[in-house]
C-alpha positions in Angstrom: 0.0 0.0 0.0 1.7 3.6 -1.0 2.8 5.6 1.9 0.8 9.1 2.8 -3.6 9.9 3.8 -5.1 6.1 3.5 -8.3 4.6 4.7 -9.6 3.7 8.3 -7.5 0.7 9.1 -4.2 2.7 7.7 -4.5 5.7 9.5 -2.9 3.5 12.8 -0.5 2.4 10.5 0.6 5.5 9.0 0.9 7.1 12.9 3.3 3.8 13.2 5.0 5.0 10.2 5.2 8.4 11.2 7.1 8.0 14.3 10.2 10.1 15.1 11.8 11.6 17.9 9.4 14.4 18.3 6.4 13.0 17.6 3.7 12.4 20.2 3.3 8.9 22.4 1.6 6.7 20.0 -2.1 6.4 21.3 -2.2 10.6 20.7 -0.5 10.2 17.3 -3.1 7.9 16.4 -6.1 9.8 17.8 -4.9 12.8 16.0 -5.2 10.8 13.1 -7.7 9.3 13.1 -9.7 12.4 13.6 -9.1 13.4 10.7 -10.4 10.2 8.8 -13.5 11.4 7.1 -15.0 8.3 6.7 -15.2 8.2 10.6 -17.9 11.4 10.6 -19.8 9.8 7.5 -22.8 9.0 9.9 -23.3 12.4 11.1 -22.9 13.7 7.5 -25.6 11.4 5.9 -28.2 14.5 5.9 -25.4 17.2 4.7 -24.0 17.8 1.0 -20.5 16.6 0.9 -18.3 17.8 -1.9 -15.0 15.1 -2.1 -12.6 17.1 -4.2 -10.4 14.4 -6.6 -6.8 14.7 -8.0 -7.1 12.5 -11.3 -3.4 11.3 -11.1 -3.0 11.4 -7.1 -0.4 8.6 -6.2 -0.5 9.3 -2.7 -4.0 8.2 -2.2 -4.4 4.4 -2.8 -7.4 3.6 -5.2 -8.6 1.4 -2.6 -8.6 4.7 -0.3 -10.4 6.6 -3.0 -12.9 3.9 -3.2 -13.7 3.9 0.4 -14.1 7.2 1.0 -16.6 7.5 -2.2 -18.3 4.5 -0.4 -18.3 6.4 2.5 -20.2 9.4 1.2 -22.3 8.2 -2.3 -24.5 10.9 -2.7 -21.1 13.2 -2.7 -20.1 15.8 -5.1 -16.7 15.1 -6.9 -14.5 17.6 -8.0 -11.7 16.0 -10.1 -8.4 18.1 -11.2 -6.1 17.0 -13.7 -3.1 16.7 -11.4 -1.0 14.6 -8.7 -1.4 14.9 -5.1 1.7 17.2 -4.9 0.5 18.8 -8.2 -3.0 19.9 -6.9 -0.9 23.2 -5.3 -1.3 24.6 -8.9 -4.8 24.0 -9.5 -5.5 25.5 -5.9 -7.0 28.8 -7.4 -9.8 26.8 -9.4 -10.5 24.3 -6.8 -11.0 27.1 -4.2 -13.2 29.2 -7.0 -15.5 25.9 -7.5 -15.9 24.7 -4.0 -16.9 28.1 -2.8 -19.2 27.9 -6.2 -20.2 24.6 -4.7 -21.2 25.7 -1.1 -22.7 28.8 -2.9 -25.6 26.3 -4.4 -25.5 23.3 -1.4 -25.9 25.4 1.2 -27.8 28.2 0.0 -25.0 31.0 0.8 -21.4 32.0 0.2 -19.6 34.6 2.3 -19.3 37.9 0.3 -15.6 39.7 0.4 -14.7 42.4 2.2 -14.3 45.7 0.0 -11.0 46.6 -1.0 -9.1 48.9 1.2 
């Protein structure tokens, strides 16, 4: 399985992988990560729109990651970018443009700018 974000069973193993001298004791590395495994809030999302946002060539993220996070959330929205994990920095501007665009029409309102100066 590649290294980097995986699904629920490899988030422990990733916060085994991680390891280090300055990380934190094991039982908080992995309950750091594993908060942030967004299959674990699926249940209390079921009635809320989800948008997953997708990096088409994204070798970080396993397929069989990818899969169980759609699983996870079927009635998502997918955003997909023609980029890599590492690449996705590029396509940033867009992706930030369309999820805004996104919660805009999902949730009924999007947060108006400030006026210049």
């Amino acid at each position: 399985m590649a290294k980097g974000v995986r699904g629920s069973d490899g988030f422990v193993e990733a916060a085994r992988e991680y390891g280090g001298s300055n990380s934190p004791p094991e039982s908080e590395a992995v309950l750091r990560i594993e908060a942030l495994n967004p299959a674990r809030h699926s249940p209390s999302l079921k009635t809320r729109p989800v948008l997953l946002i997708s990096a088409l060539f994204d070798r970080v993220m396993s397929d069989e990651s990818v899969e169980r996070l759609r699983a996870a959330f079927p009635d998502a929205d997918v955003d997909s970018y023609p980029t890599g994990h590492e690449s996705f920095v590029y396509a940033m501007p867009f992706a930030v443009e369309s999820a805004l665009d996104w919660v805009e029409e999902a949730c009924g309102a999007r947060a108006k700018s400030p006026p210049p100066g």
